[in-house]
N, C-alpha and C positions, 0 to 999 in steps of 0.2 A: 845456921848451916854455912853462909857465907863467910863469917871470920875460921870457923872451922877449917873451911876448905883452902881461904887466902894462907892462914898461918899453918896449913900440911904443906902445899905446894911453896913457900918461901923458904920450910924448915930443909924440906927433899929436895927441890926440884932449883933455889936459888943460886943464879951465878951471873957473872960480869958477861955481857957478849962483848965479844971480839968486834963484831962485824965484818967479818972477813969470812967469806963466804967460797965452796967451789961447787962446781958442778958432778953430780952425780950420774950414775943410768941405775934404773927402776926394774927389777926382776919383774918380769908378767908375773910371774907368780905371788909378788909380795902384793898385786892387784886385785879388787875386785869390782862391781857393777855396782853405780851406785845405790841400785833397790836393797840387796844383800847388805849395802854399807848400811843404810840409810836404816833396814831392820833391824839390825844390830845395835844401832845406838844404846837405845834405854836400855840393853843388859848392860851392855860397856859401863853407863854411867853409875849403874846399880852397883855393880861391883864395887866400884872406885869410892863410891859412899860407904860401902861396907867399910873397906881397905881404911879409910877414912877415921870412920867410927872405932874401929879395933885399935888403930892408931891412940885418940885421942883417949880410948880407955886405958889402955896397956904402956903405951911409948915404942919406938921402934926401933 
């Protein structure tokens, strides 16, 4: 699962940073409490292996 995942995220997700950086403000609403975050994880991750897996059978 591990080279699966390194080689989704390098194909999708890879790029040079800048490092150049600004500051933002955060909508309360794009927030939530970290219990609700905290429960939410394992679907979040769940999904992302699915994403993953469809990926690796199909191509994207």
């Amino acid at each position: 699962m591990d080279t699966l995942v390194k080689g989704f995220i390098r194909e999708k997700y890879g790029f040079i940073p800048t490092l150049e950086f600004e500051d933002r403000n955060i909508k309360d609403d794009l927030l939530m409490p970290w219990q609700q975050l905290s429960d939410s994880i394992p679907g979040r991750i769940n999904k992302q292996i699915e994403r993953i897996r469809r990926y690796a059978d199909i191509g994207e």
